[in-house]
RODO-2510 file (C-alpha; in nm, 4 decimals, decimal comma):
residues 383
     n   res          X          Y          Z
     1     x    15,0964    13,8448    21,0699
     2     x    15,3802    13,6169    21,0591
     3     x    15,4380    13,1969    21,0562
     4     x    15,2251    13,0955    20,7761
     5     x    15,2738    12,8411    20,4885
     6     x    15,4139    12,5026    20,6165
     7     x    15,6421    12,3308    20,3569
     8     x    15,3452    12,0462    20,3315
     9     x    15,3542    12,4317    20,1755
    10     x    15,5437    12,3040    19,8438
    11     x    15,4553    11,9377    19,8224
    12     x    15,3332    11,8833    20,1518
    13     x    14,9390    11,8373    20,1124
    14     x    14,9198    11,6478    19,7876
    15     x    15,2542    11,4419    19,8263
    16     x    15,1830    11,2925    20,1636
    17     x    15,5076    11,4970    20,3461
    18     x    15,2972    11,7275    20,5499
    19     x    15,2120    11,5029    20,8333
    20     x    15,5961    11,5042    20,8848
    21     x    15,6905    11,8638    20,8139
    22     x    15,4069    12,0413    20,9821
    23     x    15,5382    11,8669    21,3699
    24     x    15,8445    11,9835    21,2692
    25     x    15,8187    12,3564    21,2146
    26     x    15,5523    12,3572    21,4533
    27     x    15,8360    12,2815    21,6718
    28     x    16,0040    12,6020    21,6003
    29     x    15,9310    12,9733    21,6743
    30     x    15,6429    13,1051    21,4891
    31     x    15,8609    13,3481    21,3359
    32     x    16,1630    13,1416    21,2090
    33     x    15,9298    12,8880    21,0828
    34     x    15,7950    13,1924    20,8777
    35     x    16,1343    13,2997    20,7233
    36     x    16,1925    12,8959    20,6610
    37     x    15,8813    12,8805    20,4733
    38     x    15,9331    13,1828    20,2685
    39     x    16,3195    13,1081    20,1700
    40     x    16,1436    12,7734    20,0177
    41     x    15,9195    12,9737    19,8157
    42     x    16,1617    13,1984    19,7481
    43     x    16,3698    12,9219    19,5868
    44     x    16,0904    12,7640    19,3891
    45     x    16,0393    13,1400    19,2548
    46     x    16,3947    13,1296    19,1419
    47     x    16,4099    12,7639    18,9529
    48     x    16,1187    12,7650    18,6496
    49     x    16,1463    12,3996    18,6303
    50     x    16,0611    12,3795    19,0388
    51     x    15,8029    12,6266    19,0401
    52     x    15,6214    12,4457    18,7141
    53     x    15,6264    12,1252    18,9637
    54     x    15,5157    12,3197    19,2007
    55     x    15,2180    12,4438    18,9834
    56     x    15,1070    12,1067    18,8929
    57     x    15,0913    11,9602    19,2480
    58     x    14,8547    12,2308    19,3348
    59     x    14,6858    12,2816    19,0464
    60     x    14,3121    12,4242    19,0107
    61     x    14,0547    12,4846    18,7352
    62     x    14,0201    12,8285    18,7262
    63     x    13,6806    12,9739    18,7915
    64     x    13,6486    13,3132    18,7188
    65     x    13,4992    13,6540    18,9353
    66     x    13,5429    13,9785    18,8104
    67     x    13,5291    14,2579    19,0059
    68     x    13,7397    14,5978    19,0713
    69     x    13,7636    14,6205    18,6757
    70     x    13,9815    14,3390    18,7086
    71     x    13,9300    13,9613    18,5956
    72     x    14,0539    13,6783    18,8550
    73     x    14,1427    13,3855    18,7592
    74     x    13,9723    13,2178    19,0396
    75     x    13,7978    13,3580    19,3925
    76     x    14,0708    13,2710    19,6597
    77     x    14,3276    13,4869    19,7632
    78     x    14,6372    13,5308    20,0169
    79     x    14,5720    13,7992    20,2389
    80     x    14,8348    14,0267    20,3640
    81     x    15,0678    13,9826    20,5722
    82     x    15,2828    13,6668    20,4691
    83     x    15,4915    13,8128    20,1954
    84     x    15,5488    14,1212    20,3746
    85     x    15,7945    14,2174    20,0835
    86     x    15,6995    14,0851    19,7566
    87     x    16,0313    13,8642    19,7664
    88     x    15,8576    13,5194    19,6624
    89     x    15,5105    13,6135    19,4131
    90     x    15,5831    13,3529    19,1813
    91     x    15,6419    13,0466    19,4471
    92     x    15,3148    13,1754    19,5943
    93     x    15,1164    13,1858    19,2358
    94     x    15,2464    12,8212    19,1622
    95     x    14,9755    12,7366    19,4689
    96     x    14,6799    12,8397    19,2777
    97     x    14,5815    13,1510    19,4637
    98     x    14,3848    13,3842    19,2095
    99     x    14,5199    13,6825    19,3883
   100     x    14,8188    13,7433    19,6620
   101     x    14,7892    14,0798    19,8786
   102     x    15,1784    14,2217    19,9064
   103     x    15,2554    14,4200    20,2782
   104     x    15,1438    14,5455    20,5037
   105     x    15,3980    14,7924    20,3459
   106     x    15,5918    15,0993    20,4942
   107     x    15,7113    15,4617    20,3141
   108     x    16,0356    15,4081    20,5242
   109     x    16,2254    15,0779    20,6143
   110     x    16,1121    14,9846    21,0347
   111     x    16,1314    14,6709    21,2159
   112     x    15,8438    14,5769    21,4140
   113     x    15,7500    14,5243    21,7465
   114     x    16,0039    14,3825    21,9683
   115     x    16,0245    13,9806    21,9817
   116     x    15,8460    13,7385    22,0661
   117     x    15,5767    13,8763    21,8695
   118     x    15,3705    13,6220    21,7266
   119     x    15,1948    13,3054    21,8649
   120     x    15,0615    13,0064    21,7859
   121     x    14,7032    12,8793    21,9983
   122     x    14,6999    12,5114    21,8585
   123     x    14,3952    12,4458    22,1032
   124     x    14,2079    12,7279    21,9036
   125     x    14,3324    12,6976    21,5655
   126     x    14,4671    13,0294    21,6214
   127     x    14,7590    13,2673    21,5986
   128     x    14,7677    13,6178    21,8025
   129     x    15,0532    13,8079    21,6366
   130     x    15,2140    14,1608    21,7002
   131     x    15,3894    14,2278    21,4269
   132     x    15,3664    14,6456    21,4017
   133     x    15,4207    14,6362    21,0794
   134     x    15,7489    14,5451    20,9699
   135     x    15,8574    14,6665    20,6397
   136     x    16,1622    14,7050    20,4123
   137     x    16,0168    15,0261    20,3550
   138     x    15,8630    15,1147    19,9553
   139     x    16,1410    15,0815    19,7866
   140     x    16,2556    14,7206    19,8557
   141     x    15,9505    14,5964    19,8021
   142     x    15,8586    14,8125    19,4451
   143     x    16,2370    14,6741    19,3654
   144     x    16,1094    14,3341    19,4536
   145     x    15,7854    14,3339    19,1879
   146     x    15,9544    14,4311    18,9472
   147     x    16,2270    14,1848    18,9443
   148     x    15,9368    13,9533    18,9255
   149     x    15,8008    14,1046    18,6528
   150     x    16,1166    14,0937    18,4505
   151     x    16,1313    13,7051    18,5402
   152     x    15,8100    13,6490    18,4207
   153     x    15,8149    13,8428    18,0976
   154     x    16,1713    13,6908    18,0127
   155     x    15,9918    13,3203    18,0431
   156     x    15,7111    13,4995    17,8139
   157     x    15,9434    13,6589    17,5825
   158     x    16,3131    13,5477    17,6163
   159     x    16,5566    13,3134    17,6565
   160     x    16,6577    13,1897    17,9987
   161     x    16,9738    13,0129    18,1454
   162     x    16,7352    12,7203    18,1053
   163     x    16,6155    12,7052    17,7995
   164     x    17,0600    12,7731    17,6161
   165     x    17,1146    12,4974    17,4027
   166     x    16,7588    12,3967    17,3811
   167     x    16,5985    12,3467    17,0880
   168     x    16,2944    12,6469    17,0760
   169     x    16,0333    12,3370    17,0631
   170     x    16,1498    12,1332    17,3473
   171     x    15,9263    12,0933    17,6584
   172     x    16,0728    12,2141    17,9200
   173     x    16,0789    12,5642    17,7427
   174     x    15,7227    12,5084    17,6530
   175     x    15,6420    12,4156    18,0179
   176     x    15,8031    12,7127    18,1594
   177     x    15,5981    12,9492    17,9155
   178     x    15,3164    12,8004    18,0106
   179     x    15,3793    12,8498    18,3663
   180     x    15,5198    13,1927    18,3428
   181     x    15,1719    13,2953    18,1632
   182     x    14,9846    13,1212    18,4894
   183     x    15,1837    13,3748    18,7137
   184     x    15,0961    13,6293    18,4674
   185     x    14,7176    13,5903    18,5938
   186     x    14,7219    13,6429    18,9047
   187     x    14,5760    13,9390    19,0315
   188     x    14,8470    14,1417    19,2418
   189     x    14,7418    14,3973    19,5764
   190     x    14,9712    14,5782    19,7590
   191     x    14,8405    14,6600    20,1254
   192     x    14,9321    15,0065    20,2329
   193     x    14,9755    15,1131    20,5968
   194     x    15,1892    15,4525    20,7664
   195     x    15,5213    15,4167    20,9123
   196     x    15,4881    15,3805    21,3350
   197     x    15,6356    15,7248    21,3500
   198     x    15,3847    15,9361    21,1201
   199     x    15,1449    16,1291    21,3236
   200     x    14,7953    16,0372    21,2147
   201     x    14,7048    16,3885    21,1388
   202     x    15,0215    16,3277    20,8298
   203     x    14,9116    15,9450    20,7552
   204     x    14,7830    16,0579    20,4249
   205     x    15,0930    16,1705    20,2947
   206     x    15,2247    15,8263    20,3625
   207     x    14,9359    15,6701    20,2188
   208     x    14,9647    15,9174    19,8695
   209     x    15,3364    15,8150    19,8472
   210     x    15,2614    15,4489    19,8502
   211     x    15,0246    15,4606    19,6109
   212     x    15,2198    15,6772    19,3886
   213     x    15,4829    15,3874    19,3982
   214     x    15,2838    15,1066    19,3658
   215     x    15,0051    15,1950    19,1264
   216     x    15,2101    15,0766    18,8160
   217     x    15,3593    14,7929    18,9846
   218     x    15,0039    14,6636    19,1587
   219     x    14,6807    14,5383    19,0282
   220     x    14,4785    14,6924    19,3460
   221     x    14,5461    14,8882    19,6895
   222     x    14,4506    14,8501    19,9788
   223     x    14,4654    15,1472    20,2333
   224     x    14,5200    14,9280    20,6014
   225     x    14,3871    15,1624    20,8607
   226     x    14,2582    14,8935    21,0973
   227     x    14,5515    14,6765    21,2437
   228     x    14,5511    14,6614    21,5963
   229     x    14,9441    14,6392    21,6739
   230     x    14,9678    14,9927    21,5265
   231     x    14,9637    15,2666    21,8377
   232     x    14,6598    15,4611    21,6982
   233     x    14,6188    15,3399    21,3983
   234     x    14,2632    15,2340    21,4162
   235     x    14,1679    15,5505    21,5252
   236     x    14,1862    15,6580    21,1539
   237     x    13,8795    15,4190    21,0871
   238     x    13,6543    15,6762    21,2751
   239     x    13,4317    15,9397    21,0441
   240     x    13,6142    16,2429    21,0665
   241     x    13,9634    16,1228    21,0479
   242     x    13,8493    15,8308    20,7333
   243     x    13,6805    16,1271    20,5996
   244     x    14,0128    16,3060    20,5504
   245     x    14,2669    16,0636    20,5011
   246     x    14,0689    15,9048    20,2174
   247     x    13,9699    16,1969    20,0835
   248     x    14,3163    16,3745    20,0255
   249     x    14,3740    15,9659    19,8271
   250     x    14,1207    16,0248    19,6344
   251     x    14,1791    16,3772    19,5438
   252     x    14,5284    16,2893    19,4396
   253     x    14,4803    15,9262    19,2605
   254     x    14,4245    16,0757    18,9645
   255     x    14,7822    16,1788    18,9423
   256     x    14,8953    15,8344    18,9369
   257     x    14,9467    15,6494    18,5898
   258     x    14,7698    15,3996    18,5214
   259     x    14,5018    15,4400    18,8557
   260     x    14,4461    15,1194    19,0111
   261     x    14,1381    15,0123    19,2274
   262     x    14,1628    15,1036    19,6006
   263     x    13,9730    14,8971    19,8862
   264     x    14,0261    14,9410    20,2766
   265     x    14,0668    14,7083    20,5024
   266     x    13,8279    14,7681    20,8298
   267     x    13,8863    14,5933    21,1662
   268     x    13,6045    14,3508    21,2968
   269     x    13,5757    14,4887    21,6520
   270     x    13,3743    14,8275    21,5335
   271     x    13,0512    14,8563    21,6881
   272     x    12,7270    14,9038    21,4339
   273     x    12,7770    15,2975    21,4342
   274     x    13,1336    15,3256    21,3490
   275     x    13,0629    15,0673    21,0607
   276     x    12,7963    15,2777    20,9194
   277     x    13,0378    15,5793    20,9425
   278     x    13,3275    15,3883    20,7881
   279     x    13,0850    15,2708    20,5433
   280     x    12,9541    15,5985    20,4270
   281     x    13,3240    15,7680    20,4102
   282     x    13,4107    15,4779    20,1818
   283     x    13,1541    15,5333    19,9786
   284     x    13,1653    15,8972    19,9628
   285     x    13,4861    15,9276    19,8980
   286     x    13,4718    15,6937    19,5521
   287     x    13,6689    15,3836    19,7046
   288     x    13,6209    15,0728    19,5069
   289     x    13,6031    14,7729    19,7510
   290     x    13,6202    14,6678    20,1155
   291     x    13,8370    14,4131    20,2520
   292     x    13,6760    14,2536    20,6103
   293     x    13,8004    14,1554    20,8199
   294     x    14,1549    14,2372    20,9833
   295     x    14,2235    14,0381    21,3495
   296     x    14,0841    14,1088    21,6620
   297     x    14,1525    14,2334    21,9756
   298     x    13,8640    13,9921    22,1460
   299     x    13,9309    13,7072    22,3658
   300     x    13,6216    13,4822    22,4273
   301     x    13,6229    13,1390    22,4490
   302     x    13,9855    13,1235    22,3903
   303     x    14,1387    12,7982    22,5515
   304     x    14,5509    12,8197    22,5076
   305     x    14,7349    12,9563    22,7615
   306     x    14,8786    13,1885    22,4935
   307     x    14,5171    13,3849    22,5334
   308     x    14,6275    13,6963    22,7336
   309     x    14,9201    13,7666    22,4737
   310     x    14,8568    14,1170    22,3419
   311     x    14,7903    14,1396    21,9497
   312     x    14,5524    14,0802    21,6828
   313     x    14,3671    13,7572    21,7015
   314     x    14,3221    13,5407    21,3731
   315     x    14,1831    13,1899    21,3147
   316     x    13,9069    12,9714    21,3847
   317     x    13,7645    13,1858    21,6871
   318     x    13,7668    13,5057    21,4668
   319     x    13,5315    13,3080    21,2106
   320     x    13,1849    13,3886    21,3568
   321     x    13,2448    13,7527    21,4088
   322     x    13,4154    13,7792    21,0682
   323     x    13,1059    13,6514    20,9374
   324     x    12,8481    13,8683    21,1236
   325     x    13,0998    14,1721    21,0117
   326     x    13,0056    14,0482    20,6900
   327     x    12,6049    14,0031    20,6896
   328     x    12,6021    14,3545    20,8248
   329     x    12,8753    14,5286    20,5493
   330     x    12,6551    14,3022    20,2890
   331     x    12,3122    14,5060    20,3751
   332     x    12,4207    14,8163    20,4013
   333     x    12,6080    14,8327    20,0700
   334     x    12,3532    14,6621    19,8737
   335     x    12,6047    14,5828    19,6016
   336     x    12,7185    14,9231    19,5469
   337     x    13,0666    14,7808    19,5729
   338     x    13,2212    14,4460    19,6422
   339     x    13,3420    14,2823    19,9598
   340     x    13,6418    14,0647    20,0027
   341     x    13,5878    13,8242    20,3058
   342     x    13,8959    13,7696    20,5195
   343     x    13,9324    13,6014    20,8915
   344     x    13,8499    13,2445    21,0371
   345     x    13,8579    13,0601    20,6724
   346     x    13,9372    12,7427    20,7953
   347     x    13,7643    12,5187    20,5508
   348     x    13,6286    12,4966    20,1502
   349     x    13,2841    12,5045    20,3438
   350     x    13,3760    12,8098    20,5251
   351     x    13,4839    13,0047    20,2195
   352     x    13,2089    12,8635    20,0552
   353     x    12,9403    13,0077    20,3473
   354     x    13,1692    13,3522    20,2813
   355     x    13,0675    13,3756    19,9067
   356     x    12,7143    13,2641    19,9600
   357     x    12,6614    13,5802    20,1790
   358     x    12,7926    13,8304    19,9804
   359     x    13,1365    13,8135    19,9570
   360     x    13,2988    13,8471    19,5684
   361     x    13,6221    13,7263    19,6779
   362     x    13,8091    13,5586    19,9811
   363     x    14,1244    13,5513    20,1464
   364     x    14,3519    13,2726    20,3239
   365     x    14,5723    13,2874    20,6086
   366     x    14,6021    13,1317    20,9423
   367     x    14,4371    12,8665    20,7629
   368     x    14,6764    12,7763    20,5976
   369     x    14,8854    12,7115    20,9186
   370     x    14,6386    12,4495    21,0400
   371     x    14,4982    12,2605    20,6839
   372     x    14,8237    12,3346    20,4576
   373     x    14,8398    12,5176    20,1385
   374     x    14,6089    12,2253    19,9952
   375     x    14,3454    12,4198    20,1481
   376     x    14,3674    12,6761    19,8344
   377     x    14,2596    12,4389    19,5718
   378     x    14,0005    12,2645    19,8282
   379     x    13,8039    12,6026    19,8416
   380     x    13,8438    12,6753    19,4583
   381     x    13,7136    12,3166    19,3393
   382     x    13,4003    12,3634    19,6006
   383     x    13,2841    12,6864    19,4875
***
């Protein structure tokens, strides 16, 4: 997906500015507003003493969940899809999410879908976006993480442009330290998916060279096998062709060092007996954690005159089948592994419904879009 946080994104919700910003990029196409947004975060990633600012306007307590072996510092994440290439972590941390999904990523660089490609329904609280994946490809974006490592552990550890001259003591240095260990907490997942032109009958090599990239630069995978802008891609959700693809992962994670948690990311338009087939594959197959929901191809009730664009559907509409998705993935796994609840949170009370059925974690997106970045530490002081 595409557009995402408005710059009531930096100080927008808790400094009064959104009311004025949000018109404005609302004003321009979904997609430029998108690489507006992400240049500003991008900055803020850049400056220590901005992003600390940053930090502090949208600060959270944290609230623990642990799950996936892994400890987060809080329940809400950003799902994938905004920082396609890992280029601004650190702006995105300063908003108090307690985990940000990297990708959809490619093996190989590719561009997309042709433009226009994604759209905003404003009389839905929706967005139906086409993306197709694009991707700087593997490399970019494993470049990308670790230059943000290296930032972070020289805050941790060094001595920054900032900090010459300073006395060792003086606040800004301890500020930044502080700040840099914040980042340091948050839970990092790179979202896998096959280049456009890998036949599905080779989408597991793809899949085994991403994760052989990104296990020592990623906290958690997640295999993506259920966008719907993808020619065929969903198709590798069904039994026999799961079966395989996350078999041959599985068979080869072990050669990765360290091995990281791997979750898959299911689409919400399944009917009950390709669930229960994706369900048992996952399962078999020793994956750690499902992600539901991606977008959907479904239409009802839709009001805009945007509806009959082709794409994945995301928003407020998608909420109620995101949910039922949910109640169903809940009872069948019976807490053999957990469930991270994406699609139609709109609202703390939404997220809040998500955890109460079953849900271990959450993710934000078109959400954000509509109630601004505020929204993040909304949900985390109400659960």
């Amino acid at each position: 997906m595409s557009e995402k946080l408005t710059f009531r994104a930096t100080i927008g919700n808790a400094g009064g500015g959104g009311a004025f910003v949000r018109p404005l990029l609302f004003r321009l196409d979904p997609e430029t507003a998108h690489a507006l947004t992400l240049y500003l975060l991008r900055f803020t990633s850049a400056v220590p003493p901005v992003n600390w600012i940053l930090a502090k306007v949208f600060y959270a307590p944290t609230k623990p969940v642990h799950a996936f072996g892994l400890t987060f510092k809080n329940p809400v994440g950003l799902a994938a899809g905004y920082d396609k290439d890992g280029v601004a972590v650190r702006g995105l941390a300063a908003l108090g999410l307690g985990h940000i999904e990297i990708g959809t990523v490619t093996p190989r660089p590719q561009s997309g879908n042709p433009k226009p490609r994604v759209f905003r329904l404003p009389e839905d609280e929706a967005v139906i976006n086409r993306m197709g994946f694009p991707s700087k490809g593997a490399d970019f974006v494993a470049m990308s993480l670790r230059g943000a490592q290296r930032r972070s552990n020289l805050l941790l550890n060094g001595t920054t442009h900032v900090e010459r001259g300073l006395p060792k003591c003086h606040e800004v240095v301890r500020r930044q330290r502080t700040a840099a260990r914040n980042d340091m907490k948050v839970i990092i997942g790179v979202n896998l998916g096959k280049n456009k032109d890998t036949p599905l009958e080779e989408a597991a090599e793809d899949y085994i060279s991403l994760m052989r990239t990104f296990a020592p630069l990623a906290d958690y995978l997640a295999i993506n096998v259920s966008s719907p802008n993808t020619v065929g891609l969903r198709r590798l959700q069904g039994r026999a062709m799961l079966g395989n693809l996350l078999g041959q992962v599985n068979a080869q994670r072990g050669t990765c060092n360290p091995q990281r948690p791997i979750l898959v990311k299911l689409a919400p338009d399944l009917t009950d007996d390709e669930l229960d087939d994706a369900l048992d594959v996952i399962l078999r197959t020793g994956m750690d954690g499902v992600i539901a929901t991606n977008t959907t191809l479904g239409r009802a009730g839709l009001r805009s005159a945007r509806r009959e664009e082709s794409g994945g559907l995301s928003g407020e509409p998608l909420k109620g089948r995101s949910e039922a998705v949910l109640r169903s993935i809940v009872k069948k796994l019976g807490g053999r592994i957990p469930i991270v609840s994406v699609g139609g949170i709109m609202s703390p009370q939404d997220a809040c419904k998500r955890l109460d059925l079953g849900a271990t974690l959450v993710q934000v997106y078109t959400g954000l879009i509509y109630a601004g970045p505020g929204l993040i530490r909304k949900i985390i002081r109400a659960v």
